[in-house]
Structures are given as structure tokens and as C-alpha cells.
N, C-alpha and C positions, 0 to 999 in steps of 0.2 A: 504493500500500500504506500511506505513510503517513497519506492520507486516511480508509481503511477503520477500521487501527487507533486515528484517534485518535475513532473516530464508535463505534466499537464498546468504549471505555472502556479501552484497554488491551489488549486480547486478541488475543496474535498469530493471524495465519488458518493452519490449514493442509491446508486442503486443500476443495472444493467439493462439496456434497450439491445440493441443492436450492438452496441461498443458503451463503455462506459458512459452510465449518465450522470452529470455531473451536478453540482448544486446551481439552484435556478440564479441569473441575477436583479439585485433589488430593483423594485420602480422601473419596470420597464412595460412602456404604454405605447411606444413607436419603435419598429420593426422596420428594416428595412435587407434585403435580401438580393444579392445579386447571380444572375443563372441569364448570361445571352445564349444565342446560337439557335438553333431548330426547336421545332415543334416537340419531336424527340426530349430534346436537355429540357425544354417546359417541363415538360411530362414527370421526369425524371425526378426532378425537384418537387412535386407535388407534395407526396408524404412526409418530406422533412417541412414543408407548408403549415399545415395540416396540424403536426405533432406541436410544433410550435405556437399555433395558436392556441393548442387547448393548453400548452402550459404556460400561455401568458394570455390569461379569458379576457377579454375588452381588449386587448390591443390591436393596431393597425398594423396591417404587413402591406410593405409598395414593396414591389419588384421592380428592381432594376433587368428591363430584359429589352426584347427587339418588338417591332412594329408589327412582323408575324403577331411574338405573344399578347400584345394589346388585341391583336384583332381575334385569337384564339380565346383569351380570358373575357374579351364582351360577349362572345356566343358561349358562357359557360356559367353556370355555379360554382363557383371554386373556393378556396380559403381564400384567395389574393384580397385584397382592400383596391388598389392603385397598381399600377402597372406606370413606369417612365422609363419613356426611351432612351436607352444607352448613346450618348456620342460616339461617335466614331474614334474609337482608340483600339490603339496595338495592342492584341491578342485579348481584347476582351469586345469590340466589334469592328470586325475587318472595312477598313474605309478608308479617305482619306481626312487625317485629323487637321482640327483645324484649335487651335490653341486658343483663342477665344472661347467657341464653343467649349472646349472643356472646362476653361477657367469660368464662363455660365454658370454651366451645368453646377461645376463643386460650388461654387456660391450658394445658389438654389438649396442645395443638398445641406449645405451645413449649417441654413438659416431653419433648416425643420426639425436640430436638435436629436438626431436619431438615437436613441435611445441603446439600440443594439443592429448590429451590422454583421451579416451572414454570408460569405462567402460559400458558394456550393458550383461557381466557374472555375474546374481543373485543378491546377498545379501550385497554383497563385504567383509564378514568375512575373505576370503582367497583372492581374487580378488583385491577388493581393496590395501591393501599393496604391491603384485603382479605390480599395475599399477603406484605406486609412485615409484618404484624402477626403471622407465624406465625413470624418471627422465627429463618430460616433460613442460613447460612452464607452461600448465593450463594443467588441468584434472576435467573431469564431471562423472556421473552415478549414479548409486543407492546404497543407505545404508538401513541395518537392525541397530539396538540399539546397537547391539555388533562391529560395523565393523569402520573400521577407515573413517573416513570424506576427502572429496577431497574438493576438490575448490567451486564448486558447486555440491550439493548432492540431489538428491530428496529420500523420505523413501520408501522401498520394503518392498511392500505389496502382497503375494505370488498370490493371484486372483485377477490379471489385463492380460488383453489380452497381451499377449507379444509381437506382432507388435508394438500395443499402448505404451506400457513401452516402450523399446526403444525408438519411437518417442518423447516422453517426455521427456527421455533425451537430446536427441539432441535437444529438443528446449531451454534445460538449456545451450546448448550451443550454444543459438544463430539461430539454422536452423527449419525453419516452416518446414511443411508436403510437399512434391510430392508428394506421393502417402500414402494410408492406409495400402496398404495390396503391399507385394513382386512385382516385373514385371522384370520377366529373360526373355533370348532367349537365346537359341540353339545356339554356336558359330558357327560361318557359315561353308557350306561343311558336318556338321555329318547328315549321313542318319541312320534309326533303323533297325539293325540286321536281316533280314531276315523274316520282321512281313506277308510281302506282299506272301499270298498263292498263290497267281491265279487269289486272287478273292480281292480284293482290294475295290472293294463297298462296303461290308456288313463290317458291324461297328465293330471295333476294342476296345474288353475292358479289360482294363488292371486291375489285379487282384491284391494287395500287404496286402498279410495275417499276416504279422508280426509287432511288435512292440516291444519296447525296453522293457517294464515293461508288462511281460505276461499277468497281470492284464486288459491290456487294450488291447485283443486280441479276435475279436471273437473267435466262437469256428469254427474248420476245417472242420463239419460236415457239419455246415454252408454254409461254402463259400465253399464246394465242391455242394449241394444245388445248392447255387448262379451262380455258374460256370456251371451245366449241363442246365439249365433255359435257360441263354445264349446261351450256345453253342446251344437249341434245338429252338430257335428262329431264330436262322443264323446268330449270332454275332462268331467272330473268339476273343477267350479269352486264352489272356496270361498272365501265373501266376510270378509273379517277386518275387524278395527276394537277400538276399547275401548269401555266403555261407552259415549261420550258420542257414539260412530258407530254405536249397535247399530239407532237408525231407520234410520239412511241406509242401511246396510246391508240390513237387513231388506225395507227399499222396493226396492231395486235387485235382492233376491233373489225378492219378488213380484212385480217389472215383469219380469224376465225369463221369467219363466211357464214352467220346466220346472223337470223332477225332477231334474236335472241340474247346478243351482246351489243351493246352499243356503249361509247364514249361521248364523257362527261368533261374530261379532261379541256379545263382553263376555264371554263363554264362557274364552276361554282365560288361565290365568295366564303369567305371563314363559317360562317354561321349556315350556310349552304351544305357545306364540306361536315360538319356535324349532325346538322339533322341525316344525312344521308346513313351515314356510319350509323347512326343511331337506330335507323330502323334495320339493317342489315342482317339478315339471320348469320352470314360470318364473312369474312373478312379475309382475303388471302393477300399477303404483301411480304416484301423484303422488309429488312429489316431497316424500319423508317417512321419518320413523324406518325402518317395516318394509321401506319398500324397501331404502335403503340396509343395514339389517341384513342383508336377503336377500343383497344384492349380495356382503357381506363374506362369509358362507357359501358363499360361492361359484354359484351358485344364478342362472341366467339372468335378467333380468327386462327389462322395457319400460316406460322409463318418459316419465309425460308430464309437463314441466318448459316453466316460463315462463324465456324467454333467459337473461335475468338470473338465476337458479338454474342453470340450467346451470354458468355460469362458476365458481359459487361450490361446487356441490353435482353436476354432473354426475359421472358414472362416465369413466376415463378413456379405456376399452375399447368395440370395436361388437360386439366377435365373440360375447359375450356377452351384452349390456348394449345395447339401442337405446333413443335418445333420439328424441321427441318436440318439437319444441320451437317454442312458439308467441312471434311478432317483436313484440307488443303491445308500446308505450311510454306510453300515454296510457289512461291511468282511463276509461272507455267512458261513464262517467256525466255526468264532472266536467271531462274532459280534463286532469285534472295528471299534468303527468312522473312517471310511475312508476319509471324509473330513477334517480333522486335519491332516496338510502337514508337508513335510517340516522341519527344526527345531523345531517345536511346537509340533510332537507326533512320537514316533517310530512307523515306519512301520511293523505289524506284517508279520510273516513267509509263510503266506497263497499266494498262485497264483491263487486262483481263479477270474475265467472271470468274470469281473464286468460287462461286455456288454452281456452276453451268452441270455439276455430276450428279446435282438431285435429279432424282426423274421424274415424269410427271403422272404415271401411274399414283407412287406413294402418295403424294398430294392430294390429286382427286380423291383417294379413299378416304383421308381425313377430312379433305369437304362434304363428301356424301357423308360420313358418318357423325359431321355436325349438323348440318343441314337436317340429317332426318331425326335428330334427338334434340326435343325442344327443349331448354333452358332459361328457367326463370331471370332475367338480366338483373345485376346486381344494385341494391338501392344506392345512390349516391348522397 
């Protein structure tokens, strides 16, 4: 114990969440919490959200995130209070900075008194300094060997499930677990875009082919495959995506050659993009924003994830949620270690699919055999 407390700055422990929970700090009525990047890292961050509001009851949590998360947290019930856009800064949002803007920004920030400040963006090499500048009471989150130390700091170690990380910080500060894994809903009123044909029985499966690091994308062939299966079973499949997937989309919904699948893909806005998922009997994607968004709505899905995402980003559940997941360690092009992340190995040039050896028998089965086993959706 005296080990823990003298690693953890002081803080007596009392009692175990996910990693040590530590004692709560005094008067603390404004929260402020930083997580940019994807839909995905929203997500991710939810439960240590969540954990923390109930162990600070009346206070406000603002997130410090992207334009995305504003537009994801007004189509949602969530823990959040406020959402404000991060400036454009090095390695906490890729831009170009503009040194007014920041000096704004941290003005703004440090006339609202933040009470406590949460890191749960990576390493904290950029992050961290980032989060002292906002000039907070206490400040908690994770450090690598190079990044500057907060108050309480636990060490970033790139293969931990990143719901879990999260939660592990918030219990350095203070807040056990709610939940393991996300619980959104639907802000009340949004219906989904026009899913309903006629035929409203046969099972509804939502398609999201894209992902951020092509790498982790099956291949189109694929999930045009997967989508003709569908549609030639009586399932009504809709293929989703943003703009910058409405090709691949589009391709995958003419290589599947029926009436049966159609694309949606650039069409919907944020609150679009959730009523859809929401009514979806499940959900097939890489491992990506809308899946995981699905997953937290509760909402079946299958998804197909390279090993390595798994660890970091799988679901924690099968009864719901099956995973996919292909053993690849080696770049197919180049042969460099694919498991060395991160700061610890540049990533070579190659985009080949690290997923492309699942095949799409496996898959289909785990569709039909969600599809045809109905599941109460989980309350949020």
C-alpha cells in the first residue's frame, strides 16, 4: 500500500473498480474532460463519463472533443452537460494551429474555474500539457515516459481495452464503474430516414464498410457477398458510410445486384445516422465509429476486427456482439511487424487489408443467427 500510495502522489486507495479507486476530490461541481478524435474514442470514453458523474451527483461534465462529437452528443442522451470544440492543436486535433485561437480558447477555459480536468486522449505527450493549460484545480489521466505528469497519473500502455482505460482513470479520480461498456439513446422524437419499405417485418441490417485506417477494412467484394446473402434471405440491407465512403458504398450496393440492398451512404446527418442504427435488428461493420455507436445503443452487430483491435476496441459480450477476428502480424506487402504500434514503430506505407482472410460464409451465419433471435435492446 505504501508502494501504490507513494506512485499514485498521495492518494489514499479505497477501494477497487477496474484499477484502483482512489479517494474522491473535495468540492468538485465543474468537470471538464478531454477525448478528440472519432466517433469510436467518443464512445470509448462514455463509461468513465458516466462513472464520474455519479460520483460527483450535480456536477457539470463539458467535453473537450471534435465537431463530429457535438453533433453525435445532440442526437443522444448521454452523461455529457456541454461539448466545446477543441482548436486545432498538435496531437490533440490535427489542423492547422493558429496561436490566437489557442490563447482564446485557454482564456475561455480558465475563466470557468474547472474544478477537475480528465484526461482520457492517449499518451498525454501533447494532451497532457494541453490539459494543464486549462488550468484546473486537480487533473487525472494517463502518461507515457515522455509526457508530462498530472496530479494523478496512471502509465499508457497502448493494449488495454479502451473503455477499461478510461475507467481506470476515473477511478484515479475517485469514480467506481456504472457500466463496462457505452449505454446511449436516441434523443427522443428522431425517427430513421425512410428504412421502412412496406414491409417492416423482415429484419433490417445495417451495413458500414468503412474504416478510418484502410488497413482495417474488409474487402468490398466481400460485403457486396454479404449484402446479396441478405438481401436473398428477405433481410432489407442498408449500406451506410459519410461522404468520403458514399463510392465504396455505392459499389458494394451495385455489386450486390438486388433490390434489396440499397445505399444510404452521405445521405444521412448525425441524428439520421442514429435513428437508423437504432432501429437495426444488427449491425455488420469493421471495426469503426458506427459500429461501436450501434453496439452502445444497444443494437446486435458482427463485427470484423484485426486481433490487435480487438484487444483495444472489441465488445466485451458474444450474446450480442460477435467478433470476427483475423491472426495477421506481418504487412503482406513488406513483412513488418504490424503489432508494434504506436510510438514504438513507424507504420509502413502499405494499405493492405489485414482482415481480407475472414470469409464471408462465417459472417452470414452470425447474421442469420442474430437476425433470427430477437433480443430485448438494452435500456439506456
Amino acid at each position: 500500500m505504501e508502494q501504490l500510495t507513494a506512485e499514485f502522489g498521495g492518494a489514499g486507495q479505497v477501494g477497487v473498480g477496474v484499477g484502483p479507486v482512489l479517494e474522491k476530490f473535495n468540492d468538485v461541481s465543474r468537470i471538464v474532460v478531454l477525448r478528440g478524435g472519432g466517433l469510436g474514442d467518443l464512445i470509448f470514453a462514455i463509461p468513465a463519463v458516466a462513472a464520474l458523474k455519479a460520483a460527483y451527483p450535480g456536477s457539470t461534465i463539458t467535453l473537450l472533443g471534435t465537431p463530429v462529437h457535438r453533433a453525435l452528443l445532440g442526437a443522444l442522451r448521454s452523461p455529457v452537460d456541454a461539448v466545446e470544440v477543441l482548436p486545432f492543436a498538435e496531437g490533440v486535433r490535427p489542423g492547422d494551429e493558429d496561436p490566437d485561437d489557442l490563447d482564446r480558447f485557454f482564456t475561455d477555459m480558465r475563466s470557468r474555474k474547472f474544478d477537475l480536468a480528465v484526461q482520457l486522449h492517449g499518451g498525454g505527450r501533447y494532451s497532457n500539457p494541453f490539459l494543464l493549460r486549462l488550468g484546473a484545480r486537480h487533473t487525472v489521466g494517463t502518461r507515457t515516459a515522455d509526457a508530462a505528469s498530472l496530479e494523478r497519473t496512471i502509465p499508457y500502455l497502448y493494449y488495454q481495452h479502451e473503455p477499461l482505460r478510461a475507467l481506470e482513470v476515473a477511478g484515479f479520480a475517485g469514480a467506481f464503474p456504472v457500466d463496462l461498456e457505452a449505454r446511449l439513446a436516441p434523443a427522443d422524437g428522431e425517427a430513421a430516414p425512410g428504412t421502412d419499405d412496406g414491409d417492416g417485418g423482415r429484419p433490417l441490417v445495417v451495413i458500414h464498410p468503412g474504416a478510418t485506417d484502410p488497413r482495417r477494412r474488409w474487402p468490398a467484394d466481400k460485403f457486396a457477398e454479404l449484402a446479396a446473402a441478405c438481401g436473398a434471405d428477405g433481410s432489407r440491407v442498408v449500406i451506410i458510410g459519410d461522404k468520403s465512403e458514399q463510392d465504396l458504398a455505392e459499389g458494394i450496393a451495385a455489386s450486390a445486384a438486388t433490390g434489396a440492398v440499397r445505399s444510404v451512404a452521405g445521405a444521412l446527418d448525425m441524428a439520421g445516422l442514429v435513428a437508423l442504427l437504432a432501429e437495426a435488428d444488427v449491425v455488420v461493420a469493421n471495426d469503426s465509429g458506427p459500429r461501436h455507436l450501434a453496439q452502445a445503443l444497444g443494437v446486435p452487430t458482427v463485427g470484423i476486427f484485426w486481433a490487435g483491435n480487438v484487444i483495444n476496441a472489441g465488445p466485451l459480450g458474444r450474446s450480442l456482439h460477435r467478433v470476427h477476428a483475423s491472426w495477421v502480424t506481418e504487412c503482406i506487402t513488406c513483412g513488418i511487424d504490424v503489432t508494434q504500434v504506436g510510438w514504438t514503430a513507424q507504420r509502413c506505407t502499405h494499405d493492405d487489408s489485414m482482415v481480407a482472410n475472414i470469409g464471408v460464409p462465417d459472417v452470414y451465419e452470425d447474421v442469420r443467427s442474430l437476425t433470427s433471435t430477437k433480443f430485448a435492446k438494452q435500456d439506456a
